[in-house]
MIDO-285242 format. One record per residue (C-alpha): x, y, z. Coordinates in steps of 0.2 Angstrom, whole numbers, padded with zeros to 4 digits, always signed. Each point is the difference from the previous one (the first is absolute). Example, Ala and Ser with C-alpha at 12.3 -4.5 7.8 and 13.67 -1.06 7.14 Angstrom:
REM residues 2
+0062-0022+0039
+0006+0017-0003
***
This chain:
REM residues 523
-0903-0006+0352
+0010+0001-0014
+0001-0010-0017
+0013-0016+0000
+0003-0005-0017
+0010-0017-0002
+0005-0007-0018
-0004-0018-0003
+0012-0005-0015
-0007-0010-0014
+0003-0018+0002
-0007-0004-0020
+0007+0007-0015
-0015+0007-0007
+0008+0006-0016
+0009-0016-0008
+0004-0016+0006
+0020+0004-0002
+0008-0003+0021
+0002+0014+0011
+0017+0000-0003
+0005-0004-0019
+0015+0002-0005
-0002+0014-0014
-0010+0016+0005
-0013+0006-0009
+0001+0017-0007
-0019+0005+0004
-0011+0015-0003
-0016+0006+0003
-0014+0012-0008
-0014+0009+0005
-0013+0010-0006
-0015+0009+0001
-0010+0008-0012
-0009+0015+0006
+0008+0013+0013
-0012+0000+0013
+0006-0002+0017
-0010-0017+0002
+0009-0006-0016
+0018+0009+0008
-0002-0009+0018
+0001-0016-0011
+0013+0003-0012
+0011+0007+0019
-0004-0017+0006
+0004-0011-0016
+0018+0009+0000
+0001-0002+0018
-0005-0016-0001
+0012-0009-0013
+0016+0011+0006
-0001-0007+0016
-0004-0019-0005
+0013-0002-0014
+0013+0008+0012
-0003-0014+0012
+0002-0013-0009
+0019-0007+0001
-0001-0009-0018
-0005+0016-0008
+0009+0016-0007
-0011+0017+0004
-0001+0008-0020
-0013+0012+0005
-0018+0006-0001
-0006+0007-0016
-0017+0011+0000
-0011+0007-0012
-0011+0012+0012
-0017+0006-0008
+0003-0010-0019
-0013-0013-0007
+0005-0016-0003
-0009-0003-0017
+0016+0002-0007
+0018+0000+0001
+0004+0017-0011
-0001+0012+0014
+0006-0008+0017
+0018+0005+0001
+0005-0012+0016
-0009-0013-0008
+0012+0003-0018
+0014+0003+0011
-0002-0016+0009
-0002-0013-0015
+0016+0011-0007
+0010-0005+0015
-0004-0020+0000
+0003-0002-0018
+0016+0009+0005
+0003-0014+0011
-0002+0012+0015
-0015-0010+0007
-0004-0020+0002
-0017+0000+0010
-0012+0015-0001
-0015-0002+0014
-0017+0012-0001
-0016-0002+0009
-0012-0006-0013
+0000-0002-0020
-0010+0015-0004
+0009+0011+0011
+0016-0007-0013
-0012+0004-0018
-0020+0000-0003
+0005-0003-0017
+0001-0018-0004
+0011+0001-0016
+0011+0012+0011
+0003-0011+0015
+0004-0015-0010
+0012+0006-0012
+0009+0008+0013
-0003-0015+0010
+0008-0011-0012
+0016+0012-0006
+0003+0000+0020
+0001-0020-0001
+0013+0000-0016
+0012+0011+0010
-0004-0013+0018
-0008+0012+0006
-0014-0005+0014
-0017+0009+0004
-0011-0005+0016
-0017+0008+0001
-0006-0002+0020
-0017+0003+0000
-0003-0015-0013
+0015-0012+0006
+0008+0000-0018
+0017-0004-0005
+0006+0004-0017
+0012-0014+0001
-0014-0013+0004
-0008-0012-0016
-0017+0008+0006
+0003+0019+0000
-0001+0006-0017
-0016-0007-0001
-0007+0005+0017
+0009+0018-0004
-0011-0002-0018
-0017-0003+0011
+0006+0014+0013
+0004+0015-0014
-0016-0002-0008
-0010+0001+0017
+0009+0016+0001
-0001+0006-0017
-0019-0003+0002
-0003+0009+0016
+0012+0016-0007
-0011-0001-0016
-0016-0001+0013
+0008+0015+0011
+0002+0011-0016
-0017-0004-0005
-0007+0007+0016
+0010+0015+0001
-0004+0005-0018
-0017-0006+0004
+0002+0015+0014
+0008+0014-0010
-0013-0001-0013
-0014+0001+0012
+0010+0015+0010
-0002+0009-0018
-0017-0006-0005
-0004+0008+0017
+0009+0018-0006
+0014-0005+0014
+0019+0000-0007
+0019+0002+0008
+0011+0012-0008
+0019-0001+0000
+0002+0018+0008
+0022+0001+0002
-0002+0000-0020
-0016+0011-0003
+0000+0020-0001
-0014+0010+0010
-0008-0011+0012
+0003-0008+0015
-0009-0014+0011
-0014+0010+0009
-0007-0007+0017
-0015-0011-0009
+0011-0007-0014
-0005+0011-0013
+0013+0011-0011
+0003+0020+0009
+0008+0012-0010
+0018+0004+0003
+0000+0021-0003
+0019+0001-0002
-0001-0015-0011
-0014+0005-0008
+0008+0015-0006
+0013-0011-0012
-0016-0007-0008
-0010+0016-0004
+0016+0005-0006
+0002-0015-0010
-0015+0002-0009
-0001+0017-0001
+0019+0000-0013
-0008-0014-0008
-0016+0013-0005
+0010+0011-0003
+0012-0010-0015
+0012-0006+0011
+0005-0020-0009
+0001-0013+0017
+0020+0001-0004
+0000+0017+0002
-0009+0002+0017
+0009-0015+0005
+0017+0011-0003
-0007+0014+0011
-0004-0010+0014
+0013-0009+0003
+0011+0019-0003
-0013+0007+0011
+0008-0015+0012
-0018-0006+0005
+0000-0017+0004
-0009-0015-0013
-0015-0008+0009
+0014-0017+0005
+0010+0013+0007
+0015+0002-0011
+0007+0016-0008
+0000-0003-0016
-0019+0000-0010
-0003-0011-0013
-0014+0004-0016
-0009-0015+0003
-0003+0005+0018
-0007+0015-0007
-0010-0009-0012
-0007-0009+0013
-0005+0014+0011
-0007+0009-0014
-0015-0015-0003
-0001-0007+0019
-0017+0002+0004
+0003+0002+0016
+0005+0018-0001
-0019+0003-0005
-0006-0008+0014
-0007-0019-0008
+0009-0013+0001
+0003-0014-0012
+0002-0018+0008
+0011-0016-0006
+0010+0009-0014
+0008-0015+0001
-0002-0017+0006
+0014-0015+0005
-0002-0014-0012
+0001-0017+0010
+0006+0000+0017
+0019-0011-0006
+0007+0013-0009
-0007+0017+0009
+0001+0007-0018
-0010+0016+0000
-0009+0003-0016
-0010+0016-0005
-0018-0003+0000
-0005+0003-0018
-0019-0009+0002
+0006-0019+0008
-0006+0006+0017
-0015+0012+0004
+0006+0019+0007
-0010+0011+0015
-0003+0021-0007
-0002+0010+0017
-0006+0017-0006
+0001+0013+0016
+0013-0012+0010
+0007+0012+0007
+0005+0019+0001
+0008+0008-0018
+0016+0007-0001
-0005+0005-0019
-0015+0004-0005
-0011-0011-0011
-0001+0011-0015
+0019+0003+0001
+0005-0016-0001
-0012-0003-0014
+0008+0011-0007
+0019-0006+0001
-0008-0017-0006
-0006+0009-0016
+0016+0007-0002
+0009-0014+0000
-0010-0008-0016
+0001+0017-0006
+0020+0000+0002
-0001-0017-0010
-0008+0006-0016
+0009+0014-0013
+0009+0002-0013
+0018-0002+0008
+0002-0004+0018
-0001+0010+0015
+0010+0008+0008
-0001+0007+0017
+0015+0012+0002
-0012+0015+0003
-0017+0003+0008
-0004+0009-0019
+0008-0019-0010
-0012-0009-0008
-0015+0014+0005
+0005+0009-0018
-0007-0007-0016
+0006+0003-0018
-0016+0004-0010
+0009-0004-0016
+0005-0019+0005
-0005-0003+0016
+0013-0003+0008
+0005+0007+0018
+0011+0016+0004
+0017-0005+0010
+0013+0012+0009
+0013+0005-0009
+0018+0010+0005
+0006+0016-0010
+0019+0005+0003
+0002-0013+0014
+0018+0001-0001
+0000+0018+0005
-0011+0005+0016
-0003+0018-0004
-0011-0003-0013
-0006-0017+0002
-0020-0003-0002
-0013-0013+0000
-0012-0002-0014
-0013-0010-0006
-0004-0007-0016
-0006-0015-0009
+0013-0015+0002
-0005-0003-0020
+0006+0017-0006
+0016-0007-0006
-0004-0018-0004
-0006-0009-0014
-0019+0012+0002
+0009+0015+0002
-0016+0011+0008
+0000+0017-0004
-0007+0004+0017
+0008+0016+0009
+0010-0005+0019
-0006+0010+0015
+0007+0003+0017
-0004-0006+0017
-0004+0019+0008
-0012-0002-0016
-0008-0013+0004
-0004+0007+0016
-0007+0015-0007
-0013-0010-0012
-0002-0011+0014
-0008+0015+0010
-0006+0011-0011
-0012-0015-0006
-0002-0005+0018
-0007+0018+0003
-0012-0001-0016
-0007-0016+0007
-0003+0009+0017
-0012+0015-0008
-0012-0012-0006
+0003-0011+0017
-0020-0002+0005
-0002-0004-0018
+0015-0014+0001
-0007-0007+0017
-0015-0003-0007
+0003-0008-0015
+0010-0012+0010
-0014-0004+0013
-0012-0003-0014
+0015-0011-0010
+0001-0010+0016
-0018-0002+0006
-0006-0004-0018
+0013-0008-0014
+0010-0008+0015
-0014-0010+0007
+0004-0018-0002
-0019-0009+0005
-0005-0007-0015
+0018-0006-0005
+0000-0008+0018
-0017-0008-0005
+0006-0006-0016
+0017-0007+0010
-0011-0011+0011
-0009-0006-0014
+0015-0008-0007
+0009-0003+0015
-0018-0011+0004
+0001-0007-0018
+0018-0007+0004
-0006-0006+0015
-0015-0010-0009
+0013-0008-0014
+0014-0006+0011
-0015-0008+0012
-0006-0008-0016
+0016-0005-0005
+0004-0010+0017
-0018-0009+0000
+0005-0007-0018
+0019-0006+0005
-0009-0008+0016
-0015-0009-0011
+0013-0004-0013
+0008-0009+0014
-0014-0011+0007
-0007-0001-0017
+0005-0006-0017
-0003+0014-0011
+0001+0001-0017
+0018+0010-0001
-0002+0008-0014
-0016+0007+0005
+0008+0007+0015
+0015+0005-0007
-0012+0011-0010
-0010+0008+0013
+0016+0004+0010
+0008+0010-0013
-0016+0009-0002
+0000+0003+0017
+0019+0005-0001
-0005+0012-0012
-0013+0007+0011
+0011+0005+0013
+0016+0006-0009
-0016+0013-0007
-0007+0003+0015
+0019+0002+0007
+0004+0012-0013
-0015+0012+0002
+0003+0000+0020
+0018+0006-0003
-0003+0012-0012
-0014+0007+0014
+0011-0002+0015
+0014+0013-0012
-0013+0010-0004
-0007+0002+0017
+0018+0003+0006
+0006+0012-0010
-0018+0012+0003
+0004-0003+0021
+0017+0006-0003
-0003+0013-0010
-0015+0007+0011
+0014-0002+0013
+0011+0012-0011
-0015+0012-0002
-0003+0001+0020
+0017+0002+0004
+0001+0012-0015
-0015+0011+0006
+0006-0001+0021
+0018+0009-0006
-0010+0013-0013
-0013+0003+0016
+0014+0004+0012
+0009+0013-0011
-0004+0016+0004
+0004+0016-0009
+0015+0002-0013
+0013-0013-0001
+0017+0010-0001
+0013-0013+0006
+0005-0017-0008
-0008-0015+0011
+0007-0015-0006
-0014-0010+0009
-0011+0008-0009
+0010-0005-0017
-0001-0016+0003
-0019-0002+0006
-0007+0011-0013
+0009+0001-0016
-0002-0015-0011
+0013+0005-0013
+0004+0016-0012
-0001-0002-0020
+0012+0010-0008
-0004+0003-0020
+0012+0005-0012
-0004+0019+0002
+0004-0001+0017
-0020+0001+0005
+0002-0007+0018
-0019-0013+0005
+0001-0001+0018
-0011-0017+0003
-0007-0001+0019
-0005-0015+0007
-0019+0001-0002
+0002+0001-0019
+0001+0021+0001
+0011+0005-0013
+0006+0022+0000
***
């Protein structure tokens, strides 16, 4: 048999206590909102729009203004919900007299928010009735139950963030984490959640790193990708440096993965703040599978700080820029343009960018073709005593690399701190209970101060140390790997091997040409 459905028409005006018929209509509005998108959440907000168009339009003493909607939006503030803006605009316009939404916290969770809004609204005659609660805005009693209700609702957001950051931190104490893939080169979402390498993707992020190694600036390769019309990780055309940048020192790339970078500071604002120590952070070594290998991004690291030091800045033009070194002042080589008005005989050269300052170096220019040659004929020196080189490093790695007893020593002091900051506690708790001579404890709480800035200062200066040996005993491995898989004479240019196993050249005065490999091998 099928469904009868007969309308029973309201016989009490649930809204105000105005009659049925009044005189002067009511220009009335409604808004809804929901703040996630999931389809729980959408059934609702369908319903609530549904809902109040169908009401307000049967009402005879009421003008239909419309529905306004702010679909998957929080309601902690007002800043971002662009119905909700868009609505306020138009009653203070005069546009609207009564606005009607289902409860006060689907209208703001934010009690400062909801009021002031709440208040404006009445200055301009503008009504607001809040279902759920029964409140009129109109009525002597519903600023104060709208006070009661918006800090009910503030709580329980406040209580709602709490439990979801509560969740995301476990997630990462855990080793679990989300990644925002549409903006993220060289993975995608594999089957169990865990990051699988894009290839075609991946490709732009070898290459990334491999012109970076090579002396490439992040400007520069961010040029050549975006003339190479390959597509930034958002999408878009154009390629930015600071993408570059970022790419460059994702640890991701290397496989690990670095957890709550960042952090959102209270849950009013959704202001996102980096995490520079006010929350802990989750390291993941072996997350997932490399795109670069371990050693190699060590190594752009390295060259990054390198970049950073010198005489005059870097410059990253050419993959030979800032890989040349004036003996004389130290300074880098940069490229230079002879007859570059007239292309027949125009040429590139090389030569220190203080020959003609204030230093004036005496140091000789040399060409790229140059270069090359120095490059390989040294590369081939290295290659006759290869064993011997091998070796050398093996031992380098296995003996001056090995970081135990600096570990030891690390603990020790990272115990220590432990001890002091334990000890600090018990006094401030006793001194609480307790009256203590204050001068007494002030005393013994600066000497405990002091303590621990010691303490502090000997476990950084271990943690540096122990750092710098891991990634130089990275640099060594990587080094001996690409020495162990040459094989024969070396007759053409490799630029990947440039920029893995040169250092830098030293150019003196005479023209004498050091090439420095990056084991410490100098020919």
């Amino acid at each position: 048999m099928a469904k009868v459905i007969t309308k029973i028409p309201a016989t009490i005006n649930r809204y105000n206590s105005s009659p049925i018929n009044a005189p002067v209509k009511r220009k009335v509005a409604a808004y809804a909102r929901v703040s996630t998108d999931n389809e729980e959440q959408l059934t609702s907000y369908a319903a609530q729009i549904s809902y109040y168009t169908e009401y307000i339009k049967s009402r005879e003493d009421w003008d239909f203004v419309g529905v306004y909607t702010d679909e998957g939006i929080t309601g902690t503030n007002t800043k971002k919900r662009d119905g909700f803006n868009q609505m306020i605009e138009d009653a203070l316009a005069g546009k609207i007299t009564l606005i009607i939404t289902k409860s006060v916290s689907r209208f703001a969770r934010n009690t400062v928010d909801s009021l002031s809004t709440i208040r404006k609204l009445k200055e301009h005659n503008v009504e607001c009735f809040f279902e759920k609660e029964n409140i009129w805005t109109f009525d002597g009693k519903g600023e104060l139950l709208i006070t009661i209700m918006s800090s009910i609702s503030q709580e329980e957001s406040r209580s709602i963030s709490e439990n979801v950051t509560w969740g995301h931190r476990k997630r990462m104490a855990d080793g679990k984490h989300s990644l925002a893939y549409s903006h993220f080169l060289g993975y995608d979402k594999g089957p169990d959640g865990k990051l699988v390498i894009n290839p075609e993707q991946a490709e732009t992020v070898r290459l990334i790193f491999r012109l970076f190694l090579e002396g490439m600036a992040p400007h520069s390769i961010a040029v050549h990708l975006t003339k190479k019309g390959i597509k930034t990780p958002a999408g878009k055309d154009t390629w930015s440096q600071s993408t570059v940048r970022r790419m460059l020192s994702n640890e991701k790339y290397k496989g690990d993965a670095l957890l709550q970078k960042a952090y959102t500071v209270d849950f009013l604002s959704k202001k996102v703040k980096k995490n520079e120590g006010e929350v802990p952070m989750y390291y993941i070594e072996g997350d997932h599978e490399p795109i670069i290998e371990p050693a190699v991004f060590e190594m752009v690291q390295q060259e990054f700080e390198r970049r950073k030091g010198g005489v005059s800045r870097y410059s990253g033009v050419s993959m030979f820029s800032s890989k040349i070194k004036c003996a004389q002042c130290g300074s880098w080589y940069g490229a230079k343009v002879w007859h570059s008005t007239e292309e027949k005989y125009k040429k590139v050269i090389f030569r220190c960018n203080h020959k003609y300052k204030n230093i004036k170096c005496t140091t000789p220019h040399i060409m790229e073709d140059e270069i090359k040659g120095v490059f390989l004929n040294a590369l081939n020196k290295l290659l006759k005593n290869k064993e011997e080189i091998v070796s050398n490093v093996k031992m380098i790695c296995d003996v001056l690399c090995d970081t135990t007893e600096l570990e030891s020593e690390k603990q020790h002091y990272s115990d220590e701190m432990t001890e002091i900051a334990e000890a600090v506690e018990k006094a401030m708790i006793e001194n609480s209970r307790i009256a203590l001579d204050q001068e007494e404890y002030r005393r013994k709480n600066d000497e405990l101060a002091a303590k621990f800035d010691n303490a502090r200062l000997k476990y950084d200066e271990l943690e540096s140390r122990i750092s710098d040996i891991n990634n130089r005993s990275t640099n060594l491995r990587h080094f001996q790997e690409t020495v162990e898989s040459l094989k024969g004479q070396i007759t053409e240019f490799d630029s990947v091997l440039w920029g893995s196993l040169v250092d830098y050249i030293v150019i003196n005065e005479e023209g004498r040409k050091i090439v420095v490999f990056r084991d410490g091998t100098q020919i």
